[in-house]
DRENPA-3360 file (N, C-alpha, C; in nm, 2 decimals, always signed):
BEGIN
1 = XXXXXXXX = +0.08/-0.12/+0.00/+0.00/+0.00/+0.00/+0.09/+0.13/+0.00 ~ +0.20/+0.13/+0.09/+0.31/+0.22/+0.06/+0.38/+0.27/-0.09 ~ +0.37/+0.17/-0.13/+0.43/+0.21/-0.28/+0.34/+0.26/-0.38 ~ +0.20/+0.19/-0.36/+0.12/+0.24/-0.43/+0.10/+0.44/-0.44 ~ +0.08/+0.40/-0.28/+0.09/+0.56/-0.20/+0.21/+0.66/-0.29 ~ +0.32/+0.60/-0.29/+0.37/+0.71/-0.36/+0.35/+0.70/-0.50 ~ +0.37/+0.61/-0.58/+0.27/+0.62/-0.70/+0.17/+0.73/-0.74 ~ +0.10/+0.72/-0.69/-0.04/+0.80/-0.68/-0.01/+0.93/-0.65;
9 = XXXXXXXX = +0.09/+0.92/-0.51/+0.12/+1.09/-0.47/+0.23/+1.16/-0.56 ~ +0.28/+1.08/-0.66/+0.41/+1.16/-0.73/+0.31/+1.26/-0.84 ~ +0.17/+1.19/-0.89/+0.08/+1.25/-0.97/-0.04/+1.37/-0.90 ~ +0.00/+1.37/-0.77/-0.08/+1.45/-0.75/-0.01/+1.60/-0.73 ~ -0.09/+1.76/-0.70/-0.04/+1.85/-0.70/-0.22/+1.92/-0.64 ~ -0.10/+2.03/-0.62/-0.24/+2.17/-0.55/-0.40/+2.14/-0.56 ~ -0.46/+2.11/-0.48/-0.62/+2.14/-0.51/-0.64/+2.01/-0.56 ~ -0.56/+1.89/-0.58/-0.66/+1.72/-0.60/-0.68/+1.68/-0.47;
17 = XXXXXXXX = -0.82/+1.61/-0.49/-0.82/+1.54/-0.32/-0.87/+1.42/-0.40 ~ -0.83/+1.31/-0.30/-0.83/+1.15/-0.32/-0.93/+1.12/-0.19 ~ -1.03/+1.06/-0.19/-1.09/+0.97/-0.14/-1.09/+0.84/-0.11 ~ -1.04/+0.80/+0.06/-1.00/+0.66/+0.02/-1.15/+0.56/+0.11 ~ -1.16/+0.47/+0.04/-1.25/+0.37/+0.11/-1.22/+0.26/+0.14 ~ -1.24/+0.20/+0.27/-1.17/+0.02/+0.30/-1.20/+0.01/+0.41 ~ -1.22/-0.07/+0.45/-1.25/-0.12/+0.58/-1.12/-0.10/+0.71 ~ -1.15/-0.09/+0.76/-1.04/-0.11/+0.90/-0.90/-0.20/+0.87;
25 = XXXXXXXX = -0.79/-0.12/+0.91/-0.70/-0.21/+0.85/-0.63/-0.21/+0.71 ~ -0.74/-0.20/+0.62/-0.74/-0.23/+0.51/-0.62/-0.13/+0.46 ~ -0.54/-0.07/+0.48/-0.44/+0.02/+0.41/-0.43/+0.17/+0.37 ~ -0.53/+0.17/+0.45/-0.60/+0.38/+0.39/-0.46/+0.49/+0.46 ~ -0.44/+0.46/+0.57/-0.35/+0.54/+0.62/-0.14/+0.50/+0.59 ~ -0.16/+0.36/+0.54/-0.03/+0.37/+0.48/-0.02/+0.37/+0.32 ~ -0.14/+0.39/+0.30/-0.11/+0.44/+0.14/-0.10/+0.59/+0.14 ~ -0.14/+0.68/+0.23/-0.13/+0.80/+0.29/-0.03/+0.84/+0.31;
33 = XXXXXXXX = +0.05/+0.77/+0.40/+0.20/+0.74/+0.42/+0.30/+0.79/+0.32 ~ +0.28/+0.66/+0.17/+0.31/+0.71/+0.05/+0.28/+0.74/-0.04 ~ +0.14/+0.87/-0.02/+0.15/+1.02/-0.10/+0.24/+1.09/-0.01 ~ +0.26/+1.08/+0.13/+0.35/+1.20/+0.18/+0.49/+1.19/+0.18 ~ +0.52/+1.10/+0.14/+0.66/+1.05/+0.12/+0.70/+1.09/-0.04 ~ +0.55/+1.10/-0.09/+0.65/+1.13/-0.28/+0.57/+1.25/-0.24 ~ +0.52/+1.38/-0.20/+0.50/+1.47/-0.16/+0.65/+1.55/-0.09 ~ +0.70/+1.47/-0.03/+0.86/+1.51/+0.07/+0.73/+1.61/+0.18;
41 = XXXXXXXX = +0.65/+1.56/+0.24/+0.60/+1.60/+0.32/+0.66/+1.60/+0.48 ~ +0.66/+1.71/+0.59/+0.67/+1.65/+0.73/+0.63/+1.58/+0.79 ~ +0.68/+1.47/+0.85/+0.59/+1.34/+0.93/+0.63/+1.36/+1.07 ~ +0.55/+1.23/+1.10/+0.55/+1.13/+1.04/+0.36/+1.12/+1.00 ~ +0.33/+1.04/+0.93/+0.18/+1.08/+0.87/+0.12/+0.96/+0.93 ~ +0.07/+1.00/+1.03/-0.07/+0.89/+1.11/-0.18/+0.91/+1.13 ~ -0.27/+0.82/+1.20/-0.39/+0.86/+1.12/-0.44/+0.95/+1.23 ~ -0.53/+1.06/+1.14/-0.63/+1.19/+1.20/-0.73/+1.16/+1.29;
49 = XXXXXXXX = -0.75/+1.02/+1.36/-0.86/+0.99/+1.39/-0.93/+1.04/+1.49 ~ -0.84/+1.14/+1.60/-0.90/+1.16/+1.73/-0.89/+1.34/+1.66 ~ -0.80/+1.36/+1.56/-0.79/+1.55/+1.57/-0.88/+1.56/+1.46 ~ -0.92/+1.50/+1.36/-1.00/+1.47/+1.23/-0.88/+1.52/+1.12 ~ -0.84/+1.64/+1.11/-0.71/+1.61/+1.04/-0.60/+1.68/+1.06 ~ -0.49/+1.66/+0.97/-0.37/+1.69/+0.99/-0.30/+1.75/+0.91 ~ -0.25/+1.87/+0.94/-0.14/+1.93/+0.80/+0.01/+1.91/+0.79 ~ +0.05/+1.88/+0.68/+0.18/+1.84/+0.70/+0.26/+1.92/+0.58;
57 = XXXXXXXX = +0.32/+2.01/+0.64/+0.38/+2.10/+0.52/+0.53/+2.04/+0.42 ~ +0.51/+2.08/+0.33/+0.63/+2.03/+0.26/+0.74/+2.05/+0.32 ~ +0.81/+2.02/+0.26/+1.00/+1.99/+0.29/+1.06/+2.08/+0.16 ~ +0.98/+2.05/+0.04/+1.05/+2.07/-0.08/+0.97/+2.18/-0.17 ~ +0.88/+2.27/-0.06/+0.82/+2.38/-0.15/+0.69/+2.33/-0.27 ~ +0.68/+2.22/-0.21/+0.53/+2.22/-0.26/+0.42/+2.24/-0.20 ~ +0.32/+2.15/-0.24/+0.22/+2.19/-0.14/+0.16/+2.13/+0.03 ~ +0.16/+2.14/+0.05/+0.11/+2.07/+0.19/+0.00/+1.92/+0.13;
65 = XXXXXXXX = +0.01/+1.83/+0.27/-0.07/+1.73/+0.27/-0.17/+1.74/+0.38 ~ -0.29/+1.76/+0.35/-0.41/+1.74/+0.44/-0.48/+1.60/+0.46 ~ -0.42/+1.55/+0.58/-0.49/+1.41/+0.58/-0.60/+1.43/+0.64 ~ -0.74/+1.40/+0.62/-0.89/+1.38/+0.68/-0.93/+1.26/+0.74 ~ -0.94/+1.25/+0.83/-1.04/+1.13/+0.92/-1.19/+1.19/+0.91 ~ -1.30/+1.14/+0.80/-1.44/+1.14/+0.82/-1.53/+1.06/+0.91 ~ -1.43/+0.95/+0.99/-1.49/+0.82/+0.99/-1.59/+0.93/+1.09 ~ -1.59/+1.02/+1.20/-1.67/+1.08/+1.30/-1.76/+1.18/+1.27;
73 = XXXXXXXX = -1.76/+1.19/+1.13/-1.81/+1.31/+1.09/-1.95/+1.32/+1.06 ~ -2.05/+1.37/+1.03/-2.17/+1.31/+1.06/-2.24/+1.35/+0.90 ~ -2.14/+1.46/+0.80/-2.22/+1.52/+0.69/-2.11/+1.60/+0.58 ~ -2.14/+1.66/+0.52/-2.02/+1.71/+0.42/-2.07/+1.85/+0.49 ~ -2.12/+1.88/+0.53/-2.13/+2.05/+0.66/-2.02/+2.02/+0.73 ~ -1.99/+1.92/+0.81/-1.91/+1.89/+0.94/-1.76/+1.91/+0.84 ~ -1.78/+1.87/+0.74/-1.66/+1.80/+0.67/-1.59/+1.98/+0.61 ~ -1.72/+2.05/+0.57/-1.64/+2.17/+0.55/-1.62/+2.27/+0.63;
81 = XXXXXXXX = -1.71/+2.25/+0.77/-1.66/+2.34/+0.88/-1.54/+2.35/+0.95 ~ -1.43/+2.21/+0.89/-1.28/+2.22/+0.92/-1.18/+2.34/+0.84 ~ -1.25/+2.40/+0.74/-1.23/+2.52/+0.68/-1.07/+2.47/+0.59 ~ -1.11/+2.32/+0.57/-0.94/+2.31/+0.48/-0.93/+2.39/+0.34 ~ -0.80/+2.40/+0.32/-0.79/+2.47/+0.17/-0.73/+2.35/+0.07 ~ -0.87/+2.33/+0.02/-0.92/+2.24/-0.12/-0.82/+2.30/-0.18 ~ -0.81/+2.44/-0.26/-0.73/+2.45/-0.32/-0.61/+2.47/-0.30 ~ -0.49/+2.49/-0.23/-0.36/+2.48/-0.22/-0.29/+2.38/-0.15;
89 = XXXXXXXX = -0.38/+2.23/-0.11/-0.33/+2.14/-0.08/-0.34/+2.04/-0.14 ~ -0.28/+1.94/-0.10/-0.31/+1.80/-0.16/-0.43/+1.73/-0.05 ~ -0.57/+1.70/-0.09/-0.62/+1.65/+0.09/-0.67/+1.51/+0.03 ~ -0.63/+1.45/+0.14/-0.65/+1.27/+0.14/-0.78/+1.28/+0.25 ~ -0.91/+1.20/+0.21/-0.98/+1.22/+0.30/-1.05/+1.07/+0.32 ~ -0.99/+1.00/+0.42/-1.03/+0.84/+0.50/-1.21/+0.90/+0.51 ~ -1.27/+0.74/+0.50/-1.40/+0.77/+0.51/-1.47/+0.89/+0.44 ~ -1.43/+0.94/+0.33/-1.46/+1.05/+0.32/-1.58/+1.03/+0.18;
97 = XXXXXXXX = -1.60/+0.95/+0.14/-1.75/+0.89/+0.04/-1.87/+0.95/+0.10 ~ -1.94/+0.99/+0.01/-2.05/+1.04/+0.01/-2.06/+1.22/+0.12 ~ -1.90/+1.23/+0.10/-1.91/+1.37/+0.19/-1.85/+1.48/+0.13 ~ -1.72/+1.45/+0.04/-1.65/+1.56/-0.07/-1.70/+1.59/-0.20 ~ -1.82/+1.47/-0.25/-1.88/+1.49/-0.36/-1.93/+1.61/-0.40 ~ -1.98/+1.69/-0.31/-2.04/+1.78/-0.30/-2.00/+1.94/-0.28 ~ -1.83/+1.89/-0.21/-1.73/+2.07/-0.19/-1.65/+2.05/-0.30 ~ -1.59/+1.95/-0.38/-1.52/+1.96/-0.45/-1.59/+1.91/-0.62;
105 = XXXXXXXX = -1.50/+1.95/-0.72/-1.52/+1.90/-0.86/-1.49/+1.81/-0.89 ~ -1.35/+1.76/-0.85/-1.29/+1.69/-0.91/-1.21/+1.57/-0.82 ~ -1.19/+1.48/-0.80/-1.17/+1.37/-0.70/-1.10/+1.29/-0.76 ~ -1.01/+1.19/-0.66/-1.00/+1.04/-0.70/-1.02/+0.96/-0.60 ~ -1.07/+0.87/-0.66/-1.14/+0.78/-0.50/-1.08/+0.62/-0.54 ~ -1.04/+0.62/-0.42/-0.94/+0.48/-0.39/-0.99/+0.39/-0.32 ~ -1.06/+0.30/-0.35/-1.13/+0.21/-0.27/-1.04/+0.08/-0.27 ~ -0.99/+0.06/-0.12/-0.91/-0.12/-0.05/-0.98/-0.19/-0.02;
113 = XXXXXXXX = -0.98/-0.34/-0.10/-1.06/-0.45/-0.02/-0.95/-0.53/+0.02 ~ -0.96/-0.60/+0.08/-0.88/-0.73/+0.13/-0.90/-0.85/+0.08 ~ -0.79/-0.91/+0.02/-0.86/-1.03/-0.04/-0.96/-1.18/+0.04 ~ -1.05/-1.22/+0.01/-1.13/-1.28/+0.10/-1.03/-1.36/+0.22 ~ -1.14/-1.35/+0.29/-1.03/-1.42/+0.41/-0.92/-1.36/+0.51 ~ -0.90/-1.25/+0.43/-0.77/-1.18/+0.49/-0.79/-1.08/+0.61 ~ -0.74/-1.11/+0.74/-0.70/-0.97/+0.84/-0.56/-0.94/+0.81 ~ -0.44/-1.00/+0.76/-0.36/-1.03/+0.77/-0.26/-0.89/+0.74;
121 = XXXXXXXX = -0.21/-0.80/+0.82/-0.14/-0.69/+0.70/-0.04/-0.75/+0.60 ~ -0.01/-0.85/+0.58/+0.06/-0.86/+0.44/+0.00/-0.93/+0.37 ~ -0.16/-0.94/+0.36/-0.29/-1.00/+0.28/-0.28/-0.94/+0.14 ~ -0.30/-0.97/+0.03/-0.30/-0.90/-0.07/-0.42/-0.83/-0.09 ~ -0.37/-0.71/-0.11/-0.53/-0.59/-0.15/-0.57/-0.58/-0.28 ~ -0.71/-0.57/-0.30/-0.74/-0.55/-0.43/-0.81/-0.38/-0.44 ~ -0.75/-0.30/-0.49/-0.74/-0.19/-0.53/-0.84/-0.16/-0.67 ~ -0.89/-0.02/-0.63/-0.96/+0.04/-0.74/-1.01/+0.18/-0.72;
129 = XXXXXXXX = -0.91/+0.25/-0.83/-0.89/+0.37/-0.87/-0.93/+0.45/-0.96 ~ -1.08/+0.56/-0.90/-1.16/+0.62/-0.99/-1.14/+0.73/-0.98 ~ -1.13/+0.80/-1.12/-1.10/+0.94/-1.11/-1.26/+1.02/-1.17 ~ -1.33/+1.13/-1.08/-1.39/+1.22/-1.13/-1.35/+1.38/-1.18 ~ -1.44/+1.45/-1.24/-1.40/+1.56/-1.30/-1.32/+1.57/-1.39 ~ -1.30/+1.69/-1.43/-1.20/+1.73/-1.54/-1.04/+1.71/-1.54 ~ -0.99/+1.73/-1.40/-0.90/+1.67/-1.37/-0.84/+1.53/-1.42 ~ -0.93/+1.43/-1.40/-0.87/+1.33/-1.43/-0.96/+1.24/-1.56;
137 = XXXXXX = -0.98/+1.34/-1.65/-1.08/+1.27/-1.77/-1.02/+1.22/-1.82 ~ -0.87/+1.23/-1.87/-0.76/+1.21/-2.00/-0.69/+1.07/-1.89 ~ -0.65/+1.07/-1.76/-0.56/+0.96/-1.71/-0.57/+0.95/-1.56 ~ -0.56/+0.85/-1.54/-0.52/+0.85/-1.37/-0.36/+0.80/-1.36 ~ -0.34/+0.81/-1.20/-0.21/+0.84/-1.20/-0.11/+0.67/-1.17 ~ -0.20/+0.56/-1.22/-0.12/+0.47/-1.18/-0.13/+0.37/-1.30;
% end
């Protein structure tokens, strides 16, 4: 999920936000991990769960990484009353389906399943990577 992570994060830049969905476990915050790592973000990047989220400014003059914890959040009101800036960051938003559809244009939504059977963290994941808006009509980043 780490490599994927940076994969994904070398193609992103200012104002894309990614949406990830998976169950518990399932990889959301270490694919997180590496977008902030091909970002050269400051860490270390864990999960938002108790602050809802976290900014982590670059190292190398790009843009910041906004990680989101929605799992507590009750609506896409709650989700914009954190007042993040959509546009000059990169924002990763955990649980964040059915809440960014509606503040932003343009998305990528990263949904982890675990292959049947698996709790296991070295279980193999089955991954799937959808881009909306204009941003990502021509390609996604993997």
């Amino acid at each position: 999920m780490h490599e994927l992570g940076v994969r994904i994060g070398s193609a992103l830049r200012a104002g894309d936000v990614v949406v990830l969905a998976g169950p518990l476990g399932a990889g959301k915050t270490t694919l997180t991990r590496g977008i902030g790592e091909a970002l050269s973000v400051r860490g270390p990047v864990t999960s938002p769960t108790f602050v809802l989220a976290r900014t982590h400014p670059s190292l190398a003059g790009g843009p910041p990484l906004v990680h989101v914890d929605a799992y507590r959040l009750g609506s896409a009101l709650e989700l914009d009353d954190l007042d993040i800036d959509f546009a000059g960051s990169v924002v990763v938003v955990e649980w964040g389906a059915g809440m960014v559809e509606g503040l932003v244009d343009d998305r990528l939504d990263v949904t982890i399943q675990r292959a049947a059977g698996g709790d296991d963290e070295d279980q193999p994941r089955v991954v799937t990577v959808e881009g909306f808006g204009a941003r990502w009509a021509d390609a996604l980043p993997v």
